[in-house]
MIVOZA-89723 format. One record per residue: z negated, y negated, x of N, C-alpha, C in turn. Coordinates in steps of 0.1 Angstrom, whole numbers, plus 5000, padded with zeros to 4 digits. Atoms other than C-alpha are relative to their C-alpha. Layout:
ZYXZYXZYX...
//
This chain:
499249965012482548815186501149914996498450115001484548495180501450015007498649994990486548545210500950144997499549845000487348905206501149994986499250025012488448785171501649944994498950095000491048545178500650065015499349964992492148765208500950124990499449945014492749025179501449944994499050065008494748765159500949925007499250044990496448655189501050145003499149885002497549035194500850014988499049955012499049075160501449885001498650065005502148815167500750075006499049914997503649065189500650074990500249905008503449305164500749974987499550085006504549065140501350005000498350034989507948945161500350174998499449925001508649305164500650064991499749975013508649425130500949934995499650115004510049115117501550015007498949984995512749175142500950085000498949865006513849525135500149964988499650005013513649485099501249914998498650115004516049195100501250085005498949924997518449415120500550064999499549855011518549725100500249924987499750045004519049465074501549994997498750084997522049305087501150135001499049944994523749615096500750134988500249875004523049865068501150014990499050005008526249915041499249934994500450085006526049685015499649845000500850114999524449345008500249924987500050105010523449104983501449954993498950035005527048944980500750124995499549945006528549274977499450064984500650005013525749354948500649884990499550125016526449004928501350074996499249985003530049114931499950164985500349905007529249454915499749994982500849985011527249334889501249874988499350085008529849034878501150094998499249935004532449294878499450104989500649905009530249514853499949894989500850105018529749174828499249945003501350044998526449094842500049844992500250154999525848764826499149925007501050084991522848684841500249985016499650014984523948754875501349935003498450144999527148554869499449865000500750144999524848274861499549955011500550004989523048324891500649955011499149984993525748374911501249924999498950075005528448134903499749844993500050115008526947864878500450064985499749955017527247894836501349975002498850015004530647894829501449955007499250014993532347884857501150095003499449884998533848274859500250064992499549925010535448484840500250165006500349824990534248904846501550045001499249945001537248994836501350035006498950074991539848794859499950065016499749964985538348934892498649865007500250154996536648754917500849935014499050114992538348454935499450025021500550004987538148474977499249835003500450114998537048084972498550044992501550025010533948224946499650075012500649904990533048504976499449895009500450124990533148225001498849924993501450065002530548014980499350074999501649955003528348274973499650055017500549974985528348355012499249855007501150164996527447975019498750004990501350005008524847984989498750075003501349904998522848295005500050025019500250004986523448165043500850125010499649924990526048415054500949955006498950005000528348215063499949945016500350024987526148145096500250135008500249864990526048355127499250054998501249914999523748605130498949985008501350024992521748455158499449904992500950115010521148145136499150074991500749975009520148315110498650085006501649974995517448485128499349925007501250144994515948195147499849884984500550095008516048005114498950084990500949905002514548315098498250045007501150014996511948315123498749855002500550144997511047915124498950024984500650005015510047985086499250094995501649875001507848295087498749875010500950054997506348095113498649904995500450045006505147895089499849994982500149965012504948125062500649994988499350025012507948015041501050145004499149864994509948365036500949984992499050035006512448195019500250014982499850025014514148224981500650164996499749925002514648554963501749984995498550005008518748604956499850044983499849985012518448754924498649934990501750065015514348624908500649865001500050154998515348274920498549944998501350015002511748214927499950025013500649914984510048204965499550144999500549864997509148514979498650025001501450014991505748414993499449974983500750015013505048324952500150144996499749835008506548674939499250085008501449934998504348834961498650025003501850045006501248674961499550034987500050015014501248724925500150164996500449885001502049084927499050135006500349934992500049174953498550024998500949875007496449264933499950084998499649885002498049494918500250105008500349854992498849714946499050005011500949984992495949634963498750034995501049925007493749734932500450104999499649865004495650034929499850085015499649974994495450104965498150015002501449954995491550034965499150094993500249995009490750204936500050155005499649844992492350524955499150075008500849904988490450564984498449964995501049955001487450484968499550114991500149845005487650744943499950125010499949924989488850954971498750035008501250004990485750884992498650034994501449975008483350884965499450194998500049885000484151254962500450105013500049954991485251344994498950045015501650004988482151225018499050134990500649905003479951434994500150175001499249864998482451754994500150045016500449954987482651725030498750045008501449894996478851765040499450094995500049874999478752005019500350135006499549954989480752175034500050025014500449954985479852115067498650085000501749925008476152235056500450174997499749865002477952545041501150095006498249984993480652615067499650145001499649874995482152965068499850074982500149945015481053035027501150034992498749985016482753124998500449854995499750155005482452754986500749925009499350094997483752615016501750075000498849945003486452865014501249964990499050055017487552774978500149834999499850155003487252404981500949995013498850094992489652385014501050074994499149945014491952634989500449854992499650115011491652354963500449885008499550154993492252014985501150075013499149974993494852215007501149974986499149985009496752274976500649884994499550125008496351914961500549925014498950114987497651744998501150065000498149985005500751974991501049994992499450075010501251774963500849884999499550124999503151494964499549874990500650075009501951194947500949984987499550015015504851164923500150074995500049925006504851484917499050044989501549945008501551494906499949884991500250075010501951174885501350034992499149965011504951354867499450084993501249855003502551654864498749894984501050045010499651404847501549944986499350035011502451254827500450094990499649875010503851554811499250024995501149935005500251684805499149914994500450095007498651374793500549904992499350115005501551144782500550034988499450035010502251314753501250145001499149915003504751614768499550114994500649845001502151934766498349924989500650005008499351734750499849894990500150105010498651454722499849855010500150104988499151124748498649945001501450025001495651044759500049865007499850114994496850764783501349964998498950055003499350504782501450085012498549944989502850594804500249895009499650104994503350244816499349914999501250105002501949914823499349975004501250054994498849734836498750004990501150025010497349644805501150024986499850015015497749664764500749884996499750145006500049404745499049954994501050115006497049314726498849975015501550024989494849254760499449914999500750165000494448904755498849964991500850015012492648954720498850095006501249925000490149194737499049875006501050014997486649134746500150045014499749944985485749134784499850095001500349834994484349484782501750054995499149985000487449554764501450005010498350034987489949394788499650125010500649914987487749624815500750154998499549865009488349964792501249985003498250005001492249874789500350025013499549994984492349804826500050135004500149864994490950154837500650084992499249925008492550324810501750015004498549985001496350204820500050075018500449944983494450274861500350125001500749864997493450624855500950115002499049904994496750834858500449985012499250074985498350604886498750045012500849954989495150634908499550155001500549894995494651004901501250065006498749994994498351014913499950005014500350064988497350864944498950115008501749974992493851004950500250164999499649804994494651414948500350025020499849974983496451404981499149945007500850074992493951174996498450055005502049935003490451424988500450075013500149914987492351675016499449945012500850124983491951415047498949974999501150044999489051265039498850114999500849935005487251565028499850105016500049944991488251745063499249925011500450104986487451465085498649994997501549955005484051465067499150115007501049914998483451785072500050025017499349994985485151825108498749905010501250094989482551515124498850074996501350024997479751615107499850115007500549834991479951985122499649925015499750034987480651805154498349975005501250074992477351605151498950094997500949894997475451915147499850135007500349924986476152065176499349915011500250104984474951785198498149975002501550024996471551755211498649954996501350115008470051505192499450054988500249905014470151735161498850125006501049874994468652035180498349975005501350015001465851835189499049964988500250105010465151645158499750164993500049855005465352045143498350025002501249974999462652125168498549985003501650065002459851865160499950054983500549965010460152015129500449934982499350105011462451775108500850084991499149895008463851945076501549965002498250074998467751945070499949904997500050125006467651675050499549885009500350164989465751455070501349955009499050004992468351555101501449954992498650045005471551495081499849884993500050095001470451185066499249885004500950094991468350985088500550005012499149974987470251095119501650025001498649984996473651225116501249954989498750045011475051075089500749845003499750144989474850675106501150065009499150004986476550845138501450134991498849915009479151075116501149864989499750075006480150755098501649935011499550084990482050565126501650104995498649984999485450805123500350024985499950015018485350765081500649925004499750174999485350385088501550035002499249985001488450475107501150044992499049935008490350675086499949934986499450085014489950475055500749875002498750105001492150175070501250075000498749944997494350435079500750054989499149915010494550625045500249894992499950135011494050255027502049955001498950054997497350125046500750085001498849895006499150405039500450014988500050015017498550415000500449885001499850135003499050025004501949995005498950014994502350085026501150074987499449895009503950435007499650024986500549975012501850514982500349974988500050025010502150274959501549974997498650035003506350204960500550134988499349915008506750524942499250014986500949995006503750554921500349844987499750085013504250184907501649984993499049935006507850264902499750094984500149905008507350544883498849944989500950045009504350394863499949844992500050165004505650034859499449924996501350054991503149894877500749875008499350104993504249524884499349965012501350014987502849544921501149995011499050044991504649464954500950135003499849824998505649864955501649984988499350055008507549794923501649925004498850114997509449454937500750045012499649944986510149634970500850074999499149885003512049914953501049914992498550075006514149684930500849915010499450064991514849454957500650085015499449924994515949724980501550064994499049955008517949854949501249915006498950155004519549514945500549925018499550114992519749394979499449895008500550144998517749134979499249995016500749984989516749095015499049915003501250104999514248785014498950124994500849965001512448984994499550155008500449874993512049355014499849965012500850094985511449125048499049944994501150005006509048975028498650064999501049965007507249225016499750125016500749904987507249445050499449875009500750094997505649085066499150004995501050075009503049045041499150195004500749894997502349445044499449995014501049984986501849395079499349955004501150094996499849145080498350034995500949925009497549295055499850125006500849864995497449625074499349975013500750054987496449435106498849974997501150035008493949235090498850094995501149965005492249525073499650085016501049994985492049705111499349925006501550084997490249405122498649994998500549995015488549415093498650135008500749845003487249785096499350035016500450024992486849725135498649935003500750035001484749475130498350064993501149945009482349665106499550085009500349964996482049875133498449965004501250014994478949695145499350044988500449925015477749715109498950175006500349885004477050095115499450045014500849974989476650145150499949895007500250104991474949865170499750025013500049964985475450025203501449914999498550034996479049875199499949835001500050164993479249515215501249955001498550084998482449305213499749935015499650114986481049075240500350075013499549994995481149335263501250055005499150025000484449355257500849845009499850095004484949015259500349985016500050004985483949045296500950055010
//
């Protein structure tokens, strides 16, 4: 198992380098960039971005800006190197996990998103386990009642909500709970309450799921279709196969059969699909969702720093994703033994 593990974490630097290497080059190439944003924003007034960008009191919006202020702010944010430097210096400093300085937070990157990154990884676990809590049950149902009226109306209902979009469907709860169609039952924005600090810990707990409970039902609608198919889809599978038919005819009720037998060996392609639908919601999911819900989570900083420019931080934050979606496949790989202990890394390993 050791070996296999650090053969794993030896695989993911390709994987790493590659990403890391496109992103920087649809970077470099795409209209725009940071310097042209400062310019933008000191031509609009920006004070703070004049500050940023210049020093206090050094520019005047109104004058223009000077080909000598362009030039420093191109040395200030390293353009003023070639482009090969900048990616071998770019890469010396992932290597060692420094992802540089945001242009506009003025703050490392590796802080800004450490710091945001509970947040979309509560919001992202919070999804599929809702998701799963209701979907593993709805799918053996289902598989148990395949061809009925119930399984009929329930792939009706979770077809309908996967052709939902998630922000559509957290515009949908907004309107309908925030206050447009009925008396606002939940907040619109936010993590937590301005008074959060004064609550009690059950309190702080309440506030937390309370500002949760739109944004993850945002998420979790589309998510009941997949899981709920794949559910039902293995378990059928595993009741056509031999082991069931005999286990039938010593005389074992259903129940016995589906939960002493086929539910262990039906497990193994869940496992799968919940890194897949986890690091999806972790990837997509939540950029729009904490947008739209202002939700200070890496989803959030990813979209303003995209807005703005800021390219430390959106190489950043697709490094940190990736590393995190590698990790939880290891992760979920590993669990495999967990469930079925026919599965052996060592001989792998061999």
């Amino acid at each position: 198992m050791p070996s296999y593990i650090l053969k794993r974490l030896l695989a993911m630097i390709p994987t790493l380098f590659g990403v890391v290497t496109l992103s920087f080059l649809v970077t470099q190439f795409v209209p725009g960039g940071p310097i042209e944003q400062i310019m933008l924003e000191l031509q609009g007034g920006g004070a703070q971005s004049e500050a940023a960008a210049t020093g206090p009191g050094s520019y005047d919006a109104s004058s223009g800006i000077s080909p000598q202020q362009i030039d420093a702010l191109r040395q200030q944010y390293g353009f003023d190197k070639p482009l090969g430097q900048r990616y071998l210096e770019m890469l010396a400093k992932y290597a060692r996990l420094d992802l540089g300085m945001s242009h506009f937070h003025q703050e490392r990157v590796r802080d800004l998103l450490l710091s945001r990154l509970p947040v979309s990884l509560s919001l992202a676990l919070w999804t599929v386990l809702i998701a799963y809590l209701v979907s593993i049950p709805l799918g053996i149902a289902k598989a148990v009642h395949a061809g009925s009226r119930f399984d009929l109306a329930t792939s009706l209902v979770v077809i309908v909500g996967y052709s939902i979009p998630g922000f559509v469907m957290g515009i949908l709860l907004l309107l309908l709970f925030g206050g447009g169609v009925l008396p606002p039952l939940f907040p619109l924005r936010g993590l937590t309450s301005d008074d959060w600090e004064t609550l009690s810990l059950a309190g702080k707990l309440l506030d937390y799921l309370w500002h949760m409970a739109l944004p993850v039902a945002s998420m979790a609608v589309g998510s009941f279709a997949i899981a709920t198919m794949l559910t039902k889809n293995t378990f059928m599978d595993e009741f056509r196969r031999q082991y069931v038919l005999t286990a039938r005819a010593k005389g074992l009720s259903s129940n016995a059969v589906l939960y002493r037998h086929v539910l262990r060996n039906a497990m193994l392609p869940l496992v799968t699909g919940f890194s897949n639908v986890f690091v999806a919601l972790l990837f997509s999911g939540s950029l729009l969702i904490e947008t739209m819900f202002s939700l200070n989570g890496v989803g959030l900083l990813s979209f303003e720093a995209i807005m703005r420019r800021d390219y430390p931080v959106v190489l950043g934050s697709i490094y940190l994703f990736t590393i995190v979606g590698l990790l939880i496949k290891l992760a979920v790989d590993i669990g495999y033994t967990f469930i079925d202990p026919r599965i052996k890394f060592d001989a792998l390993e061999g």
